[in-house]
C-alpha positions in Angstrom: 60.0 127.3 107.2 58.7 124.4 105.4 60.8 122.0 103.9 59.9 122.2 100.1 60.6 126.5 100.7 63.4 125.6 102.4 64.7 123.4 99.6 63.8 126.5 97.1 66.2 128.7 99.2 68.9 126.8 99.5 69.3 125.7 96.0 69.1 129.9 95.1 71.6 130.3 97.8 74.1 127.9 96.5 73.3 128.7 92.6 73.8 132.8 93.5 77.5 131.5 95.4 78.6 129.6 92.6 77.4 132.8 90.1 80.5 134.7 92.5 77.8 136.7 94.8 79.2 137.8 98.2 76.6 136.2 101.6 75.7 140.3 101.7 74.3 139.9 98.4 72.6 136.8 98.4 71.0 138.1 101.2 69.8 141.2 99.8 68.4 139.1 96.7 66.7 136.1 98.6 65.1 138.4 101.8 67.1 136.8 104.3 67.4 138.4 107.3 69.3 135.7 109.2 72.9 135.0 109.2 72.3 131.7 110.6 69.7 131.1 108.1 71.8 131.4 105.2 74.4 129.8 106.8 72.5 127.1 107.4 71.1 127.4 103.5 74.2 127.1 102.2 75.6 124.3 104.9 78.2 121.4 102.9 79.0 124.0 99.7 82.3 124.5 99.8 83.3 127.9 99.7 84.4 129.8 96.1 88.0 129.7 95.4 87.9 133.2 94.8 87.4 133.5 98.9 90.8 132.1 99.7 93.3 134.6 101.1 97.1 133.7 100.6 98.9 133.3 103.5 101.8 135.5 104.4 104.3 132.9 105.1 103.1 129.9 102.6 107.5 130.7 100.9 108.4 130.6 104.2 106.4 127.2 104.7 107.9 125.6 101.5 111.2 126.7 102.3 111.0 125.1 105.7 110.0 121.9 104.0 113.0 121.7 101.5 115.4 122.4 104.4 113.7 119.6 106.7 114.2 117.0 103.6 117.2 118.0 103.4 118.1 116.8 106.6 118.5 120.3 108.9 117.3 120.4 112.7 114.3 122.4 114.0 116.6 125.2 115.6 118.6 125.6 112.1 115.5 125.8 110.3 114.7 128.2 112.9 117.3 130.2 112.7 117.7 130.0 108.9 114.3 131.7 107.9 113.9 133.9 111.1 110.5 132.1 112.4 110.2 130.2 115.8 110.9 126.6 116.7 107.5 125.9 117.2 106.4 128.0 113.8 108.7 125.3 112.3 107.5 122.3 114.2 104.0 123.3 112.9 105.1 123.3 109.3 107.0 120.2 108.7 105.6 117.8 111.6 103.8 115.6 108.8 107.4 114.6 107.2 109.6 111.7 108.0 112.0 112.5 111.2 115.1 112.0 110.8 117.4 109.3 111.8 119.1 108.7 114.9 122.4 107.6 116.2 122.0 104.7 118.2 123.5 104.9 122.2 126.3 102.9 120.8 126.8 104.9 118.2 127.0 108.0 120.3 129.5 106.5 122.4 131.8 105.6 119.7 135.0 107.5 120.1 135.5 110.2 117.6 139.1 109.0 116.7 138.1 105.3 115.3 140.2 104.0 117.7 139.6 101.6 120.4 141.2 103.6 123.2 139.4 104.6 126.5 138.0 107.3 126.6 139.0 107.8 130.4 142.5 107.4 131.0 143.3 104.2 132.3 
């Protein structure tokens, strides 16, 4: 296909996408036999909104953010909105982690006092 044709089809292609035309129709209007072809045609246009499908879990998702900035663990979370640990990992993984007791503060005993732990 030369280039100044091709040019022709692929500004059709793009103007018949934008107009709300499924790739079945703009195939049926242009001639295009081709999957590829069209494909290729349309190649960097964004798809129409329109095209989006919802995802099942996107409450799920938000929900499992809020509880993460809120400070809960990856098994609460978990075990809070009945979804895996790894579902979970997925979801939040781009926020902050939280902060961690130090070894010294681990090993702080739990009383305040400054009695051995072991007997002595």
């Amino acid at each position: 296909m030369n280039s100044n044709k091709y040019a022709t089809l692929r500004t059709q292609a793009i103007e018949l996408r934008r107009a709300g035309k499924s790739r079945r129709e703009i195939k049926a209007i242009l001639g295009i036999a081709s999957d590829q072809t069209l494909g290729d045609a349309r190649r960097g246009e964004p798809p129409p909104a329109w095209t989006r499908r919802p995802n099942a879990k996107d409450e799920v998702r938000a929900r499992a953010r809020t509880l993460r900035e809120e400070g809960r663990d990856y098994d609460e979370i978990a075990a809070r909105l009945g979804v895996s640990k790894s579902s979970v990992s997925l979801w939040v993984r781009d926020l902050p982690t939280l902060a961690r007791l130090s070894y010294e503060e681990c090993r702080k005993p739990l009383g305040g006092g400054d009695r051995e732990i072991l007997g002595g």
